[in-house]
C-alpha positions as CSV (number, residue, x, y, z in Angstrom):
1,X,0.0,0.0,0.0
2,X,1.0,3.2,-1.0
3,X,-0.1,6.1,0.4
4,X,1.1,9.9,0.0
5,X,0.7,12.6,2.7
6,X,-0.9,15.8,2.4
7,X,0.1,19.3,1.5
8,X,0.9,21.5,4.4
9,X,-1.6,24.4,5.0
10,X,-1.3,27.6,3.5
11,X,-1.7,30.9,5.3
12,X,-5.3,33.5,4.3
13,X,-3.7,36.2,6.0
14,X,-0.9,37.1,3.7
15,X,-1.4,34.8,0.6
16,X,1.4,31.9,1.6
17,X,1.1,28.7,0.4
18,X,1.6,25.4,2.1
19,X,4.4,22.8,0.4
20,X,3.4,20.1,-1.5
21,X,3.2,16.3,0.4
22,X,6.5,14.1,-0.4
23,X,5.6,11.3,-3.5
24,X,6.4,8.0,-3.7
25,X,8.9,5.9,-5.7
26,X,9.9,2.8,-6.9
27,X,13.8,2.6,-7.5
28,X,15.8,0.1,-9.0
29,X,18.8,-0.7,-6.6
30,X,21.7,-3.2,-6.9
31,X,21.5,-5.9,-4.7
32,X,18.2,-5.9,-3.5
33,X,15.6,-8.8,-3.4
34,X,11.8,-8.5,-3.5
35,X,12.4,-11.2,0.0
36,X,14.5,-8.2,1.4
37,X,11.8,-5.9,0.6
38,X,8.9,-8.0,2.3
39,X,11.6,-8.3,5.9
40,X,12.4,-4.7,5.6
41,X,8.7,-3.4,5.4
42,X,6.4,-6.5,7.0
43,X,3.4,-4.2,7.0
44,X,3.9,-2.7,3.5
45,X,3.1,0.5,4.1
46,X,4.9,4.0,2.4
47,X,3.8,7.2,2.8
48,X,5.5,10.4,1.9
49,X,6.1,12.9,4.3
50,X,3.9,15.6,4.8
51,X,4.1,19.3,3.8
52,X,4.8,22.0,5.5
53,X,2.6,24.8,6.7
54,X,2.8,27.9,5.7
55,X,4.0,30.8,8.1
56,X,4.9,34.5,8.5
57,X,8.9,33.1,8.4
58,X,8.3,31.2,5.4
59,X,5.4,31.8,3.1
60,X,6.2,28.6,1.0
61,X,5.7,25.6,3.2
62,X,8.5,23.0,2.4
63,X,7.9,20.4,0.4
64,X,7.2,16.9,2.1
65,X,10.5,14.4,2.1
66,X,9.4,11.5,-0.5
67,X,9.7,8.3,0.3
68,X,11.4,5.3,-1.8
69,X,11.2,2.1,-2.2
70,X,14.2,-0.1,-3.3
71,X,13.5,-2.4,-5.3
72,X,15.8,-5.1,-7.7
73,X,16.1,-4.4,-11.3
74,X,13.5,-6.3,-13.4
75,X,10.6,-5.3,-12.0
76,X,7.3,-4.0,-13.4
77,X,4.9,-2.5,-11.1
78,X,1.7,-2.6,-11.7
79,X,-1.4,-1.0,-9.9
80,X,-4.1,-3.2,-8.0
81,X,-6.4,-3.0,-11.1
82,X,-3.3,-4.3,-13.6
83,X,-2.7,-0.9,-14.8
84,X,1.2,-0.8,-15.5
85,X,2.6,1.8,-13.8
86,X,6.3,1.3,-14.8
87,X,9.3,-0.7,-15.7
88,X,12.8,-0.9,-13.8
89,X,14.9,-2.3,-16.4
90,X,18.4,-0.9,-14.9
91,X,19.9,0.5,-12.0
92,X,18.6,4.1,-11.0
93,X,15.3,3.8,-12.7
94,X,12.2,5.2,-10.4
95,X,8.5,4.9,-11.4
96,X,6.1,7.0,-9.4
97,X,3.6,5.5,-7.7
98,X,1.7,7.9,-5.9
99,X,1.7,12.1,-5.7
100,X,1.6,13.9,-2.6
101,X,-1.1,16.3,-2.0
102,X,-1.2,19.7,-2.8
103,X,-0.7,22.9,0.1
104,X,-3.3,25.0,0.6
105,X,-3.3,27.9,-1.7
106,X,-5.5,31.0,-2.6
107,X,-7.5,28.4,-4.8
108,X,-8.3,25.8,-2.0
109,X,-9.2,28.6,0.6
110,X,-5.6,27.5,1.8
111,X,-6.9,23.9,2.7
112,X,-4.0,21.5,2.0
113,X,-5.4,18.6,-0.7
114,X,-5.1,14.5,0.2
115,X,-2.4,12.5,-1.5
116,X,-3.1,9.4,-3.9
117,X,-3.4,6.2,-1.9
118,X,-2.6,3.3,-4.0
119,X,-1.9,-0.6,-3.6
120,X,0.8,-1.6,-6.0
121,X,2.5,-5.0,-6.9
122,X,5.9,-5.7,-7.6
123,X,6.5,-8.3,-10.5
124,X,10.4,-9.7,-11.0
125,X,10.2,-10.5,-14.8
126,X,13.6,-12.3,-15.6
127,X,15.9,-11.1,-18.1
128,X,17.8,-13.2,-20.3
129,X,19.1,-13.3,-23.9
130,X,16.9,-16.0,-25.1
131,X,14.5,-18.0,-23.4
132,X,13.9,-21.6,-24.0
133,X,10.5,-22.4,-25.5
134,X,9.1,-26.0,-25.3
135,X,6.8,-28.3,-23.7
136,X,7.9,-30.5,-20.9
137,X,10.0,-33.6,-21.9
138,X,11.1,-31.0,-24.7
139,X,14.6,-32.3,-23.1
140,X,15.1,-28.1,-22.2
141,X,16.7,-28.6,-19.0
142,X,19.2,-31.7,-20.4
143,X,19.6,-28.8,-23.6
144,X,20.8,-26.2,-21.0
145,X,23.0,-28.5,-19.2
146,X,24.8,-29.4,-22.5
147,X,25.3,-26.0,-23.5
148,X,26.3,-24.1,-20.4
149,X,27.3,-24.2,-16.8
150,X,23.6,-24.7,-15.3
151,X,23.3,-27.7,-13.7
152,X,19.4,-27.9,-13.6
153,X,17.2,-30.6,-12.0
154,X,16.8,-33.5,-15.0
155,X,14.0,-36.0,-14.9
156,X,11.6,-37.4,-17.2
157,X,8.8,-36.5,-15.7
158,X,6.1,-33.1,-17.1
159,X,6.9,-30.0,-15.3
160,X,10.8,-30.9,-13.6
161,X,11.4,-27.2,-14.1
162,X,9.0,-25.4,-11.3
163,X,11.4,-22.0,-11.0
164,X,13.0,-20.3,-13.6
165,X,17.2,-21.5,-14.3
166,X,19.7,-19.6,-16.0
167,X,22.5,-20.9,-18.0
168,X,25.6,-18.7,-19.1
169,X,27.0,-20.0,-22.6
170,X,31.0,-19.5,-22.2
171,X,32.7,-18.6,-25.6
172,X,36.1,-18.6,-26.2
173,X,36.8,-15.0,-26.4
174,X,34.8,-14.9,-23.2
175,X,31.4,-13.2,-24.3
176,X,28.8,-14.9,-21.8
177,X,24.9,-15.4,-23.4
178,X,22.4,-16.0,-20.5
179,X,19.8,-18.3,-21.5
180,X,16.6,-19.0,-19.7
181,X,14.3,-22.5,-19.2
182,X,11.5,-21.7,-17.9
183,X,8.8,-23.8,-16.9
184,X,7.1,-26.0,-19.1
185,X,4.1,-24.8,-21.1
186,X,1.5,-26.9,-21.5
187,X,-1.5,-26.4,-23.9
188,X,-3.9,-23.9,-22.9
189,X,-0.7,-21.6,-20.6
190,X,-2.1,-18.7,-21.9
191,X,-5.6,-19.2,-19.8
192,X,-3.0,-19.8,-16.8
193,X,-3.4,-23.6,-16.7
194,X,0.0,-25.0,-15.1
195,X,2.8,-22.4,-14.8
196,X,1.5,-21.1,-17.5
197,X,1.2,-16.9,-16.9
198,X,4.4,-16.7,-15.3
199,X,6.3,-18.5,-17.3
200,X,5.0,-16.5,-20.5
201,X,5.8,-13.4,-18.5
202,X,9.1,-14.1,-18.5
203,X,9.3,-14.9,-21.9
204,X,8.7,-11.0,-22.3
205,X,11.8,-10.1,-21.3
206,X,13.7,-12.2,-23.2
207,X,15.8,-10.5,-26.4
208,X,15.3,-14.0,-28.3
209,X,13.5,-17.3,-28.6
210,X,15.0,-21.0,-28.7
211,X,12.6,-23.6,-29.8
212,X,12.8,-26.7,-28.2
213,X,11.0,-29.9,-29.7
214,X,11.3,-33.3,-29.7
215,X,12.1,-34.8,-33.1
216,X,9.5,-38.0,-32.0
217,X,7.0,-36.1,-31.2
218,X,5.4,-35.8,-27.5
219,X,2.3,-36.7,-25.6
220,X,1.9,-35.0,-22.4
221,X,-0.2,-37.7,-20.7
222,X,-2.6,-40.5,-21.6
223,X,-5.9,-38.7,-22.6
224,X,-4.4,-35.8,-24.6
225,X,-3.3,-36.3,-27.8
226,X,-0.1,-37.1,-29.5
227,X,1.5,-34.0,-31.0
228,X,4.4,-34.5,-33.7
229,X,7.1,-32.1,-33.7
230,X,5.2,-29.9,-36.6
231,X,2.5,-30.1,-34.7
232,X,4.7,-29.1,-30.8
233,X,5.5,-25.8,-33.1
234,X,2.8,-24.4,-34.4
235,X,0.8,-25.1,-30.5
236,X,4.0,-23.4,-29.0
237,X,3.4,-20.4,-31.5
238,X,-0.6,-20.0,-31.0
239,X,0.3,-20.2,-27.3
240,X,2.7,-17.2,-27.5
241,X,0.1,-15.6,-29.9
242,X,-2.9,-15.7,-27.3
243,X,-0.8,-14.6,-24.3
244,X,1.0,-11.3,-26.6
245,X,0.8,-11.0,-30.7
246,X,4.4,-9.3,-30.2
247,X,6.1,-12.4,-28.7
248,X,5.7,-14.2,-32.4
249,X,7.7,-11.3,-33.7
250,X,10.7,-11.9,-31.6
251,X,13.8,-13.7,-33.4
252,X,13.7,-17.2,-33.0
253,X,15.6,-20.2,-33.4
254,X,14.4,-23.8,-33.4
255,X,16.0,-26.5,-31.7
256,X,15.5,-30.6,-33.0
257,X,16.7,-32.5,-29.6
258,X,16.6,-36.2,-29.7
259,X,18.1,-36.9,-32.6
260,X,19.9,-40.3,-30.8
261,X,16.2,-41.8,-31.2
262,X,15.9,-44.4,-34.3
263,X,14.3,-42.4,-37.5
264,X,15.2,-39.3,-36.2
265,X,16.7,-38.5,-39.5
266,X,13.7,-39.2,-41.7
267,X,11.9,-37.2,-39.0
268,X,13.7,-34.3,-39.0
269,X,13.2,-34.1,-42.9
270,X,9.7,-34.4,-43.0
271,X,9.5,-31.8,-40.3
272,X,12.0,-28.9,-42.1
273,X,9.6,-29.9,-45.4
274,X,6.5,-29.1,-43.2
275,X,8.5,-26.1,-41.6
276,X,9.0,-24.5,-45.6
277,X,5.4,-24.8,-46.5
278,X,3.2,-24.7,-43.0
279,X,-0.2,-23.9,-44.9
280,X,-0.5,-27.0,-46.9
281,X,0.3,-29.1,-43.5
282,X,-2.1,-26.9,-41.3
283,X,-4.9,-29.3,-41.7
284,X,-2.8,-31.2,-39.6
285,X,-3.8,-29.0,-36.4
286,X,-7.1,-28.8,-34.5
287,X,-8.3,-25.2,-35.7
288,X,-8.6,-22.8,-32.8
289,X,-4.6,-24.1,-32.4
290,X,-3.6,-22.6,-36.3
291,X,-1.4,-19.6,-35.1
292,X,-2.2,-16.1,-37.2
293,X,1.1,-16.2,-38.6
294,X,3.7,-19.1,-38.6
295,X,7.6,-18.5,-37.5
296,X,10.4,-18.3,-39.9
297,X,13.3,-19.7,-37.5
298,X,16.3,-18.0,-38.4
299,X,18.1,-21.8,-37.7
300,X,17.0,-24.8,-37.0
301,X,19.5,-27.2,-35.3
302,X,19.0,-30.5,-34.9
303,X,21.2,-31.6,-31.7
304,X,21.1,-34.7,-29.3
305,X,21.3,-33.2,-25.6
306,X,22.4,-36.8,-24.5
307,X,25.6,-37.4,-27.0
308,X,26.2,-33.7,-27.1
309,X,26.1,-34.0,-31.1
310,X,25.2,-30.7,-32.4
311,X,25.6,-28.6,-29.5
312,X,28.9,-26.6,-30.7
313,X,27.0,-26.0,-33.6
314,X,24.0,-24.5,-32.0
315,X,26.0,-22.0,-29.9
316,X,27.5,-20.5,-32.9
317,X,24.3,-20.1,-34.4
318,X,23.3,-18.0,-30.9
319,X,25.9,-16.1,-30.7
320,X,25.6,-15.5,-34.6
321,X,21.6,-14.4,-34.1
322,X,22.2,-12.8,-31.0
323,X,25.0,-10.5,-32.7
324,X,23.5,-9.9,-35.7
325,X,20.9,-8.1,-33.6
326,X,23.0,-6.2,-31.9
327,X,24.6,-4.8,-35.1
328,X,21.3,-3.7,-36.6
329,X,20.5,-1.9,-32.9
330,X,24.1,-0.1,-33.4
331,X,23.5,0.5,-36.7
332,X,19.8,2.0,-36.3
333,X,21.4,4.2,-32.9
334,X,23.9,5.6,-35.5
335,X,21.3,6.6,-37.9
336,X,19.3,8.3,-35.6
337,X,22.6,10.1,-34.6
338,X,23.6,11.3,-37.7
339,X,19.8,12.6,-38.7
340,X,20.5,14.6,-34.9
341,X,24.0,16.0,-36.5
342,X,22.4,16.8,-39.8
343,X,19.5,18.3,-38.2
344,X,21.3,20.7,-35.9
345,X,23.9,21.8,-38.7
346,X,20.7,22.6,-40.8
347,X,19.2,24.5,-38.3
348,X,22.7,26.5,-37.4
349,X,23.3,27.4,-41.4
Protein backbone atom coordinates (compact mmCIF):
# COMPACT_ATOMS: atom_id res chain seq x y z
CA UNK A 1 0.00 0.00 0.00
CA UNK A 2 1.03 3.19 -0.99
CA UNK A 3 -0.10 6.05 0.37
CA UNK A 4 1.12 9.90 -0.01
CA UNK A 5 0.68 12.58 2.74
CA UNK A 6 -0.90 15.78 2.37
CA UNK A 7 0.05 19.35 1.52
CA UNK A 8 0.94 21.51 4.44
CA UNK A 9 -1.57 24.36 5.05
CA UNK A 10 -1.31 27.56 3.47
CA UNK A 11 -1.73 30.91 5.32
CA UNK A 12 -5.31 33.48 4.25
CA UNK A 13 -3.67 36.20 6.00
CA UNK A 14 -0.90 37.13 3.72
CA UNK A 15 -1.44 34.78 0.57
CA UNK A 16 1.40 31.89 1.63
CA UNK A 17 1.09 28.71 0.36
CA UNK A 18 1.61 25.40 2.08
CA UNK A 19 4.43 22.83 0.38
CA UNK A 20 3.39 20.09 -1.53
CA UNK A 21 3.18 16.32 0.39
CA UNK A 22 6.47 14.14 -0.45
CA UNK A 23 5.62 11.27 -3.51
CA UNK A 24 6.42 8.01 -3.73
CA UNK A 25 8.85 5.87 -5.69
CA UNK A 26 9.92 2.78 -6.90
CA UNK A 27 13.76 2.60 -7.46
CA UNK A 28 15.84 0.07 -8.95
CA UNK A 29 18.82 -0.66 -6.56
CA UNK A 30 21.72 -3.25 -6.91
CA UNK A 31 21.51 -5.85 -4.68
CA UNK A 32 18.18 -5.93 -3.52
CA UNK A 33 15.57 -8.80 -3.42
CA UNK A 34 11.77 -8.54 -3.50
CA UNK A 35 12.37 -11.18 -0.05
CA UNK A 36 14.50 -8.20 1.40
CA UNK A 37 11.83 -5.92 0.62
CA UNK A 38 8.95 -8.04 2.34
CA UNK A 39 11.57 -8.35 5.86
CA UNK A 40 12.41 -4.65 5.55
CA UNK A 41 8.67 -3.38 5.37
CA UNK A 42 6.37 -6.52 6.97
CA UNK A 43 3.41 -4.19 7.02
CA UNK A 44 3.90 -2.74 3.49
CA UNK A 45 3.07 0.54 4.14
CA UNK A 46 4.94 3.97 2.40
CA UNK A 47 3.76 7.19 2.77
CA UNK A 48 5.46 10.43 1.86
CA UNK A 49 6.14 12.88 4.34
CA UNK A 50 3.95 15.63 4.85
CA UNK A 51 4.12 19.35 3.79
CA UNK A 52 4.77 22.01 5.54
CA UNK A 53 2.56 24.77 6.72
CA UNK A 54 2.78 27.95 5.69
CA UNK A 55 4.04 30.84 8.10
CA UNK A 56 4.88 34.48 8.53
CA UNK A 57 8.92 33.13 8.43
CA UNK A 58 8.30 31.16 5.37
CA UNK A 59 5.36 31.82 3.07
CA UNK A 60 6.18 28.62 1.02
CA UNK A 61 5.69 25.60 3.17
CA UNK A 62 8.53 22.97 2.36
CA UNK A 63 7.95 20.42 0.37
CA UNK A 64 7.16 16.93 2.06
CA UNK A 65 10.53 14.40 2.09
CA UNK A 66 9.43 11.50 -0.54
CA UNK A 67 9.72 8.33 0.27
CA UNK A 68 11.38 5.29 -1.81
CA UNK A 69 11.15 2.10 -2.23
CA UNK A 70 14.23 -0.05 -3.33
CA UNK A 71 13.49 -2.43 -5.25
CA UNK A 72 15.80 -5.11 -7.68
CA UNK A 73 16.06 -4.35 -11.34
CA UNK A 74 13.54 -6.31 -13.42
CA UNK A 75 10.63 -5.33 -12.00
CA UNK A 76 7.32 -4.02 -13.38
CA UNK A 77 4.95 -2.45 -11.09
CA UNK A 78 1.72 -2.59 -11.68
CA UNK A 79 -1.38 -1.00 -9.89
CA UNK A 80 -4.14 -3.20 -7.98
CA UNK A 81 -6.41 -3.02 -11.07
CA UNK A 82 -3.35 -4.33 -13.57
CA UNK A 83 -2.72 -0.93 -14.85
CA UNK A 84 1.15 -0.77 -15.48
CA UNK A 85 2.59 1.79 -13.79
CA UNK A 86 6.31 1.28 -14.81
CA UNK A 87 9.29 -0.68 -15.68
CA UNK A 88 12.76 -0.93 -13.80
CA UNK A 89 14.89 -2.35 -16.43
CA UNK A 90 18.41 -0.87 -14.89
CA UNK A 91 19.93 0.48 -12.04
CA UNK A 92 18.56 4.08 -11.05
CA UNK A 93 15.34 3.84 -12.75
CA UNK A 94 12.18 5.20 -10.43
CA UNK A 95 8.55 4.92 -11.43
CA UNK A 96 6.08 7.01 -9.43
CA UNK A 97 3.62 5.45 -7.74
CA UNK A 98 1.70 7.88 -5.91
CA UNK A 99 1.74 12.08 -5.69
CA UNK A 100 1.58 13.94 -2.62
CA UNK A 101 -1.09 16.35 -1.96
CA UNK A 102 -1.20 19.70 -2.79
CA UNK A 103 -0.73 22.92 0.14
CA UNK A 104 -3.34 24.97 0.62
CA UNK A 105 -3.28 27.94 -1.74
CA UNK A 106 -5.54 30.97 -2.63
CA UNK A 107 -7.47 28.39 -4.81
CA UNK A 108 -8.29 25.75 -2.04
CA UNK A 109 -9.17 28.63 0.59
CA UNK A 110 -5.60 27.48 1.78
CA UNK A 111 -6.92 23.85 2.71
CA UNK A 112 -4.04 21.52 2.02
CA UNK A 113 -5.40 18.56 -0.73
CA UNK A 114 -5.05 14.47 0.17
CA UNK A 115 -2.39 12.55 -1.47
CA UNK A 116 -3.05 9.38 -3.95
CA UNK A 117 -3.44 6.20 -1.85
CA UNK A 118 -2.61 3.30 -4.04
CA UNK A 119 -1.88 -0.59 -3.57
CA UNK A 120 0.84 -1.56 -6.00
CA UNK A 121 2.52 -5.03 -6.93
CA UNK A 122 5.85 -5.72 -7.57
CA UNK A 123 6.54 -8.30 -10.46
CA UNK A 124 10.42 -9.70 -11.05
CA UNK A 125 10.22 -10.50 -14.81
CA UNK A 126 13.56 -12.25 -15.65
CA UNK A 127 15.87 -11.15 -18.12
CA UNK A 128 17.79 -13.24 -20.26
CA UNK A 129 19.08 -13.30 -23.89
CA UNK A 130 16.88 -15.97 -25.13
CA UNK A 131 14.52 -18.03 -23.42
CA UNK A 132 13.91 -21.63 -24.00
CA UNK A 133 10.55 -22.41 -25.46
CA UNK A 134 9.11 -26.01 -25.26
CA UNK A 135 6.75 -28.28 -23.67
CA UNK A 136 7.86 -30.53 -20.94
CA UNK A 137 10.01 -33.63 -21.90
CA UNK A 138 11.06 -31.01 -24.72
CA UNK A 139 14.59 -32.30 -23.14
CA UNK A 140 15.12 -28.14 -22.23
CA UNK A 141 16.68 -28.55 -19.04
CA UNK A 142 19.23 -31.71 -20.42
CA UNK A 143 19.62 -28.76 -23.62
CA UNK A 144 20.78 -26.24 -21.04
CA UNK A 145 22.98 -28.49 -19.20
CA UNK A 146 24.83 -29.36 -22.46
CA UNK A 147 25.25 -25.95 -23.47
CA UNK A 148 26.29 -24.06 -20.41
CA UNK A 149 27.32 -24.15 -16.82
CA UNK A 150 23.57 -24.73 -15.30
CA UNK A 151 23.26 -27.69 -13.66
CA UNK A 152 19.37 -27.93 -13.57
CA UNK A 153 17.21 -30.58 -11.96
CA UNK A 154 16.79 -33.52 -15.04
CA UNK A 155 14.02 -36.00 -14.91
CA UNK A 156 11.57 -37.45 -17.21
CA UNK A 157 8.80 -36.49 -15.67
CA UNK A 158 6.10 -33.14 -17.08
CA UNK A 159 6.94 -30.00 -15.25
CA UNK A 160 10.77 -30.91 -13.60
CA UNK A 161 11.35 -27.16 -14.08
CA UNK A 162 9.04 -25.36 -11.26
CA UNK A 163 11.36 -22.01 -11.02
CA UNK A 164 12.98 -20.34 -13.59
CA UNK A 165 17.17 -21.54 -14.28
CA UNK A 166 19.72 -19.64 -15.97
CA UNK A 167 22.51 -20.87 -17.96
CA UNK A 168 25.63 -18.75 -19.12
CA UNK A 169 27.03 -19.99 -22.56
CA UNK A 170 30.98 -19.47 -22.20
CA UNK A 171 32.66 -18.62 -25.56
CA UNK A 172 36.12 -18.58 -26.23
CA UNK A 173 36.76 -15.02 -26.36
CA UNK A 174 34.84 -14.86 -23.24
CA UNK A 175 31.41 -13.24 -24.33
CA UNK A 176 28.78 -14.88 -21.81
CA UNK A 177 24.87 -15.39 -23.35
CA UNK A 178 22.40 -16.03 -20.54
CA UNK A 179 19.81 -18.33 -21.53
CA UNK A 180 16.58 -19.00 -19.69
CA UNK A 181 14.35 -22.54 -19.15
CA UNK A 182 11.49 -21.67 -17.90
CA UNK A 183 8.76 -23.79 -16.87
CA UNK A 184 7.14 -26.02 -19.13
CA UNK A 185 4.06 -24.80 -21.09
CA UNK A 186 1.51 -26.90 -21.55
CA UNK A 187 -1.47 -26.38 -23.93
CA UNK A 188 -3.91 -23.94 -22.89
CA UNK A 189 -0.70 -21.56 -20.65
CA UNK A 190 -2.13 -18.73 -21.85
CA UNK A 191 -5.59 -19.17 -19.83
CA UNK A 192 -3.05 -19.76 -16.80
CA UNK A 193 -3.41 -23.58 -16.71
CA UNK A 194 -0.03 -24.99 -15.10
CA UNK A 195 2.84 -22.36 -14.77
CA UNK A 196 1.46 -21.05 -17.52
CA UNK A 197 1.22 -16.89 -16.91
CA UNK A 198 4.41 -16.70 -15.28
CA UNK A 199 6.26 -18.53 -17.33
CA UNK A 200 5.00 -16.50 -20.47
CA UNK A 201 5.82 -13.39 -18.48
CA UNK A 202 9.11 -14.10 -18.55
CA UNK A 203 9.27 -14.88 -21.94
CA UNK A 204 8.65 -10.98 -22.28
CA UNK A 205 11.78 -10.08 -21.32
CA UNK A 206 13.68 -12.22 -23.20
CA UNK A 207 15.81 -10.46 -26.38
CA UNK A 208 15.32 -14.01 -28.34
CA UNK A 209 13.50 -17.26 -28.62
CA UNK A 210 14.96 -21.03 -28.71
CA UNK A 211 12.63 -23.65 -29.79
CA UNK A 212 12.84 -26.71 -28.25
CA UNK A 213 11.04 -29.92 -29.71
CA UNK A 214 11.34 -33.31 -29.67
CA UNK A 215 12.12 -34.79 -33.05
CA UNK A 216 9.48 -37.95 -31.96
CA UNK A 217 6.97 -36.06 -31.24
CA UNK A 218 5.37 -35.82 -27.52
CA UNK A 219 2.32 -36.74 -25.63
CA UNK A 220 1.92 -35.01 -22.39
CA UNK A 221 -0.22 -37.72 -20.74
CA UNK A 222 -2.64 -40.50 -21.64
CA UNK A 223 -5.86 -38.66 -22.55
CA UNK A 224 -4.43 -35.81 -24.61
CA UNK A 225 -3.32 -36.30 -27.78
CA UNK A 226 -0.14 -37.13 -29.47
CA UNK A 227 1.55 -33.98 -30.96
CA UNK A 228 4.42 -34.47 -33.69
CA UNK A 229 7.12 -32.12 -33.72
CA UNK A 230 5.25 -29.90 -36.60
CA UNK A 231 2.51 -30.08 -34.66
CA UNK A 232 4.72 -29.12 -30.80
CA UNK A 233 5.53 -25.81 -33.07
CA UNK A 234 2.79 -24.37 -34.43
CA UNK A 235 0.82 -25.12 -30.51
CA UNK A 236 4.03 -23.40 -29.02
CA UNK A 237 3.40 -20.45 -31.49
CA UNK A 238 -0.56 -20.01 -30.97
CA UNK A 239 0.29 -20.19 -27.31
CA UNK A 240 2.71 -17.22 -27.46
CA UNK A 241 0.12 -15.61 -29.94
CA UNK A 242 -2.87 -15.67 -27.31
CA UNK A 243 -0.82 -14.55 -24.30
CA UNK A 244 0.95 -11.35 -26.63
CA UNK A 245 0.81 -11.02 -30.65
CA UNK A 246 4.41 -9.30 -30.24
CA UNK A 247 6.06 -12.42 -28.70
CA UNK A 248 5.65 -14.17 -32.42
CA UNK A 249 7.75 -11.29 -33.70
CA UNK A 250 10.69 -11.93 -31.62
CA UNK A 251 13.78 -13.74 -33.39
CA UNK A 252 13.69 -17.24 -32.99
CA UNK A 253 15.57 -20.18 -33.40
CA UNK A 254 14.37 -23.77 -33.44
CA UNK A 255 15.99 -26.52 -31.67
CA UNK A 256 15.50 -30.59 -33.04
CA UNK A 257 16.70 -32.49 -29.60
CA UNK A 258 16.60 -36.18 -29.69
CA UNK A 259 18.12 -36.86 -32.57
CA UNK A 260 19.92 -40.27 -30.79
CA UNK A 261 16.20 -41.76 -31.18
CA UNK A 262 15.89 -44.42 -34.35
CA UNK A 263 14.30 -42.43 -37.51
CA UNK A 264 15.20 -39.25 -36.19
CA UNK A 265 16.67 -38.53 -39.48
CA UNK A 266 13.70 -39.20 -41.70
CA UNK A 267 11.87 -37.19 -38.96
CA UNK A 268 13.72 -34.29 -39.03
CA UNK A 269 13.25 -34.05 -42.93
CA UNK A 270 9.72 -34.37 -42.98
CA UNK A 271 9.53 -31.84 -40.26
CA UNK A 272 12.01 -28.86 -42.10
CA UNK A 273 9.55 -29.90 -45.38
CA UNK A 274 6.54 -29.13 -43.23
CA UNK A 275 8.46 -26.10 -41.62
CA UNK A 276 8.96 -24.54 -45.64
CA UNK A 277 5.44 -24.79 -46.47
CA UNK A 278 3.21 -24.66 -43.05
CA UNK A 279 -0.22 -23.91 -44.87
CA UNK A 280 -0.50 -27.03 -46.94
CA UNK A 281 0.32 -29.12 -43.49
CA UNK A 282 -2.14 -26.85 -41.27
CA UNK A 283 -4.92 -29.27 -41.70
CA UNK A 284 -2.79 -31.22 -39.61
CA UNK A 285 -3.77 -28.99 -36.38
CA UNK A 286 -7.07 -28.79 -34.46
CA UNK A 287 -8.35 -25.22 -35.72
CA UNK A 288 -8.55 -22.84 -32.82
CA UNK A 289 -4.63 -24.11 -32.43
CA UNK A 290 -3.63 -22.56 -36.27
CA UNK A 291 -1.44 -19.57 -35.13
CA UNK A 292 -2.23 -16.12 -37.18
CA UNK A 293 1.10 -16.16 -38.60
CA UNK A 294 3.69 -19.05 -38.58
CA UNK A 295 7.57 -18.46 -37.48
CA UNK A 296 10.37 -18.26 -39.94
CA UNK A 297 13.32 -19.75 -37.53
CA UNK A 298 16.30 -18.04 -38.41
CA UNK A 299 18.11 -21.82 -37.71
CA UNK A 300 17.00 -24.83 -37.02
CA UNK A 301 19.53 -27.17 -35.28
CA UNK A 302 19.00 -30.52 -34.93
CA UNK A 303 21.18 -31.60 -31.69
CA UNK A 304 21.15 -34.66 -29.27
CA UNK A 305 21.34 -33.17 -25.59
CA UNK A 306 22.38 -36.81 -24.55
CA UNK A 307 25.56 -37.40 -27.03
CA UNK A 308 26.22 -33.71 -27.15
CA UNK A 309 26.05 -33.98 -31.11
CA UNK A 310 25.17 -30.70 -32.44
CA UNK A 311 25.64 -28.56 -29.46
CA UNK A 312 28.93 -26.62 -30.69
CA UNK A 313 26.98 -26.01 -33.61
CA UNK A 314 24.03 -24.53 -32.01
CA UNK A 315 26.02 -22.03 -29.88
CA UNK A 316 27.47 -20.53 -32.92
CA UNK A 317 24.28 -20.07 -34.40
CA UNK A 318 23.29 -17.96 -30.87
CA UNK A 319 25.94 -16.05 -30.72
CA UNK A 320 25.62 -15.47 -34.58
CA UNK A 321 21.61 -14.44 -34.06
CA UNK A 322 22.18 -12.78 -30.97
CA UNK A 323 25.03 -10.47 -32.71
CA UNK A 324 23.49 -9.93 -35.72
CA UNK A 325 20.90 -8.10 -33.60
CA UNK A 326 23.03 -6.19 -31.87
CA UNK A 327 24.61 -4.77 -35.07
CA UNK A 328 21.25 -3.68 -36.56
CA UNK A 329 20.48 -1.95 -32.94
CA UNK A 330 24.08 -0.11 -33.39
CA UNK A 331 23.51 0.50 -36.73
CA UNK A 332 19.78 1.96 -36.29
CA UNK A 333 21.35 4.18 -32.91
CA UNK A 334 23.94 5.58 -35.54
CA UNK A 335 21.35 6.55 -37.93
CA UNK A 336 19.32 8.34 -35.65
CA UNK A 337 22.63 10.12 -34.62
CA UNK A 338 23.59 11.29 -37.70
CA UNK A 339 19.84 12.58 -38.67
CA UNK A 340 20.45 14.60 -34.94
CA UNK A 341 24.02 15.97 -36.47
CA UNK A 342 22.36 16.75 -39.80
CA UNK A 343 19.54 18.34 -38.22
CA UNK A 344 21.31 20.67 -35.89
CA UNK A 345 23.86 21.78 -38.66
CA UNK A 346 20.74 22.60 -40.75
CA UNK A 347 19.21 24.48 -38.25
CA UNK A 348 22.68 26.50 -37.37
CA UNK A 349 23.28 27.36 -41.44
Amino acid sequence: MCGCCTGGMGLPRLGGQGGNGGDVWVVATKNMTLKRIKDKYPQKRFVGGIGGNSSVRALKGDRGKDKEIFAPVGITVTSDDDRKLGDLNAEGDRVRVAKGGPGGSFCSAFQPGRGQAKHIRLDLKLIADLGLVGFPNAGKSSLLTAMSNATPQVASYAFTTLKPEIGKLMYKDYKQISVADLPGLIEGAHINKGMGHKFLKHVERTKQLLFVVDVCGFQLASQTPFRTAFEAVQLLTKELELYKQELVSKPALLVVNKMDLPDAQDKLQQLKEQLQNPDDFSDLLPDDMIPKNYITFRHVVPVSATTGFGIEHLKSCIRESLDEDAAMAMKAIHQERLQALRYQSHEHS
